[in-house]
C-alpha positions as CSV (number, residue, x, y, z in Angstrom):
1,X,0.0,0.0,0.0
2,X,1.2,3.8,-0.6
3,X,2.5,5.3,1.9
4,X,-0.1,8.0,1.7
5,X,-3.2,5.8,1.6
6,X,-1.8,3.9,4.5
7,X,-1.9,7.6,6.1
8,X,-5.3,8.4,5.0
9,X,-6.2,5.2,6.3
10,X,-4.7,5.5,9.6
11,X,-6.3,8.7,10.5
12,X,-10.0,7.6,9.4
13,X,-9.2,4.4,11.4
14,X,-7.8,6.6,14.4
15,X,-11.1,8.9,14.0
16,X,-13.1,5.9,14.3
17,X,-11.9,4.8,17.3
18,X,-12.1,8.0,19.0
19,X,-16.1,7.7,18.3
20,X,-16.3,4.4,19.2
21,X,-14.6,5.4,22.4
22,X,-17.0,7.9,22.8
23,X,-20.0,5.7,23.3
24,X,-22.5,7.7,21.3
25,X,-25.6,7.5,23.0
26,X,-28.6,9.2,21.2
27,X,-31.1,11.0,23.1
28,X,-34.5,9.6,23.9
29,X,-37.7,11.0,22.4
30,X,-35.8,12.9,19.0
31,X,-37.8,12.9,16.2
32,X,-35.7,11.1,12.6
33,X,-34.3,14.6,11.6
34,X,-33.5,15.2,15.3
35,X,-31.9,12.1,15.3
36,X,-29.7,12.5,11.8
37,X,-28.9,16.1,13.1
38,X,-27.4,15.1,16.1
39,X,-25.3,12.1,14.2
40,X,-24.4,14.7,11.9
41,X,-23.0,17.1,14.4
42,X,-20.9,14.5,16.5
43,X,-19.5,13.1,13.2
44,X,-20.7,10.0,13.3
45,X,-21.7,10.3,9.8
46,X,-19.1,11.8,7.9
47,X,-16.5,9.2,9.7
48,X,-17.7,5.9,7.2
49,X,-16.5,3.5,10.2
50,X,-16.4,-0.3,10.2
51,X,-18.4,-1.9,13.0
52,X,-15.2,-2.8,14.9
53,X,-12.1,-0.6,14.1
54,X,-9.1,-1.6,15.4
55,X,-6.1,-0.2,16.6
56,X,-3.7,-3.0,16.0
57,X,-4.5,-2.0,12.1
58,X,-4.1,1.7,13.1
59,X,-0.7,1.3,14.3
60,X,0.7,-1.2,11.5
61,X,-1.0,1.4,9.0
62,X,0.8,4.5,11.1
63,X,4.0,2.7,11.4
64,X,4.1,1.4,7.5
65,X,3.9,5.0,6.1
66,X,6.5,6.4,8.9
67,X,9.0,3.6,7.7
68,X,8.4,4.3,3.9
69,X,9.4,7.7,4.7
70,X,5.9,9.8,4.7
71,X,7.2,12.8,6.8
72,X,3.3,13.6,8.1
73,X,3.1,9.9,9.1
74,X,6.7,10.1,10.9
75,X,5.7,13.5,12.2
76,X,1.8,12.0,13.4
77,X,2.8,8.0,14.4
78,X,2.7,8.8,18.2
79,X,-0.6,10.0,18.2
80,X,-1.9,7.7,15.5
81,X,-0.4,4.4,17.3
82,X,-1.2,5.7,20.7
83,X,-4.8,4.7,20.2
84,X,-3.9,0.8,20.7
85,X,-2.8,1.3,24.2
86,X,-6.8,1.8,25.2
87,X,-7.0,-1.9,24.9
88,X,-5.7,-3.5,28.4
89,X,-3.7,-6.1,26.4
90,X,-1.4,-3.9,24.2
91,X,-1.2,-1.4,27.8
92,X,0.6,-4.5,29.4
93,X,2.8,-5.1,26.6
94,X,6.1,-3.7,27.7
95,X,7.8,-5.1,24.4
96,X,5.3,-3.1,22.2
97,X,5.8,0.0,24.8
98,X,9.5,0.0,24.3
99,X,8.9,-0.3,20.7
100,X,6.5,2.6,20.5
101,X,8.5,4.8,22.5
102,X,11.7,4.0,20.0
103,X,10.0,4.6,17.0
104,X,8.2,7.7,18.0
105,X,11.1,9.1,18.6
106,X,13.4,7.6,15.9
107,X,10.7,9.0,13.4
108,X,11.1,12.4,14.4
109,X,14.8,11.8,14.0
110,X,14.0,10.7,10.4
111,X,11.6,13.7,10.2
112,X,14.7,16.2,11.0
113,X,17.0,14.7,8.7
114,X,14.0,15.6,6.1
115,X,13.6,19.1,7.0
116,X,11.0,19.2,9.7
117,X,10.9,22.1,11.7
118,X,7.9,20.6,13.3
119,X,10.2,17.8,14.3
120,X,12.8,19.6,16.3
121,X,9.9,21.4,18.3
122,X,8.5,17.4,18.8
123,X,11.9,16.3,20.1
124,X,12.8,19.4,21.9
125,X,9.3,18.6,24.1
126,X,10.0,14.8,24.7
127,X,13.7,15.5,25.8
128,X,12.4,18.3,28.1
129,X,9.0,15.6,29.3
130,X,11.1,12.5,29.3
131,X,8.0,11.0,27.5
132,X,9.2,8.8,25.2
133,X,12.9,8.9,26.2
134,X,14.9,9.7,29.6
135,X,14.6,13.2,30.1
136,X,17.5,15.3,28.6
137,X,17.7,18.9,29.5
138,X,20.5,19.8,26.7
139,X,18.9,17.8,23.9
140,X,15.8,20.0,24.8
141,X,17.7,22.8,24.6
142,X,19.6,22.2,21.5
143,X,16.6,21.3,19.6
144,X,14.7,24.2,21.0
145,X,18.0,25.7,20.0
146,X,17.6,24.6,16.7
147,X,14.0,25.7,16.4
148,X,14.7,29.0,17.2
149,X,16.9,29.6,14.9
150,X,14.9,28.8,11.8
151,X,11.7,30.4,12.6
152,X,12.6,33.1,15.3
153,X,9.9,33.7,17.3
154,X,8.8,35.8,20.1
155,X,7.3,32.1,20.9
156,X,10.0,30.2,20.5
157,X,12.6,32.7,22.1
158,X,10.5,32.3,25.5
159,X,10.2,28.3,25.1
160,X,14.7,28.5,24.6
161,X,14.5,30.8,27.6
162,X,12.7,28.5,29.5
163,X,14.5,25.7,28.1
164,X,17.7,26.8,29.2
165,X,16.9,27.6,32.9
166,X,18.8,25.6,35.0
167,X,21.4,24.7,32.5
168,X,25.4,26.0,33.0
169,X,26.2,28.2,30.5
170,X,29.3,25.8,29.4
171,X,25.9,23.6,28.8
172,X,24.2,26.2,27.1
173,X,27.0,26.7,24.6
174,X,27.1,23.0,24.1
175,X,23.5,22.8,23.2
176,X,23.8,25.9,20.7
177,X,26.7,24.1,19.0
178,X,24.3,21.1,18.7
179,X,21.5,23.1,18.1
180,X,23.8,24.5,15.2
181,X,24.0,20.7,13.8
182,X,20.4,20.1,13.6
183,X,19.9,23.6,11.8
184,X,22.2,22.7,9.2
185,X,20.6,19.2,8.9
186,X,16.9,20.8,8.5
187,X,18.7,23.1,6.0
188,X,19.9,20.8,4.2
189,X,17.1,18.8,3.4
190,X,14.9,22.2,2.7
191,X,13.3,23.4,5.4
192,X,9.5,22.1,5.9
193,X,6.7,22.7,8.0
């Protein structure tokens, strides 16, 4: 399948599941117009949902366009994939945890060396959160870094600020000089979104 159709797929798949997580309950007592209207405006009817989606499907889908190099699937897999850990069986599974985690991650890796400024602000966050890898106050920094220097920001110059408090400023060098790295890497591919 195309990387982008595999996309496309994901996120109708993902949408599903959100409604079906939602437990649509229709009111009592609405009339059929009442009844389509309110389908309508939850988007229940737009969202052309099998009976049963499934998140297993979600993530292979996610994960098959982020390895074929889609740079919106690379950029979207954690919150695409993150829909299978609502079922108790994948929650428990510390192998496919682990795996999540790295591949999040190593996607927004891919997604810098493809010119995603969106990518460094990603990284930048999960170094800083320690969400899906040990938090790492200079590789926050040095993508925030890195950031800042492409799109210069009131924005982004208060998110490096806060980036950089409690950091030496023999530390604070170091992360510009890596932050300098992953500018030129972004550059080099062509700077996107």
């Amino acid at each position: 399948m195309a990387p982008e159709l595999a996309l496309a797929e994901a996120h109708s798949l993902s949408k599903c599941l959100r409604l079906a997580n939602r437990k649509l309950t229709v009111p009592e007592g609405l009339t059929q117009v009442q009844t389509e209207q309110f389908l309508k405006s939850s988007g229940a009817l737009d969202a052309n949902c099998p009976p049963d989606p499934d998140p297993y499907r979600v993530y292979a889908l996610a994960e098959h366009a982020a390895e074929a190099g889609d740079l919106q699937a690379q950029l979207d897999f954690s919150l695409l994939a993150a829909g299978v850990f609502d079922l108790q069986k994948a929650a428990l599974d510390t192998d496919l945890i682990t795996r999540y985690k790295r591949d999040s991650m190593r996607y927004l890796e891919q997604a810098v060396k493809a010119g995603s400024v969106e990518a460094l602000s990603r990284l930048s966050e999960n170094y800083d959160t320690g969400l899906f890898t040990p938090a790492d106050p200079l590789q926050a920094y040095a993508y925030g870094y890195a950031r800042h220097q492409i799109v210069n920001s009131p924005v982004s110059a208060l998110r490096l600020g806060q980036l950089g408090r409690g950091l030496s400023p023999s530390q604070i060098k170091q992360g510009q000089a890596l932050g300098a790295a992953y500018v030129q890497t972004v550059q080099a591919a062509g700077v996107k979104k």
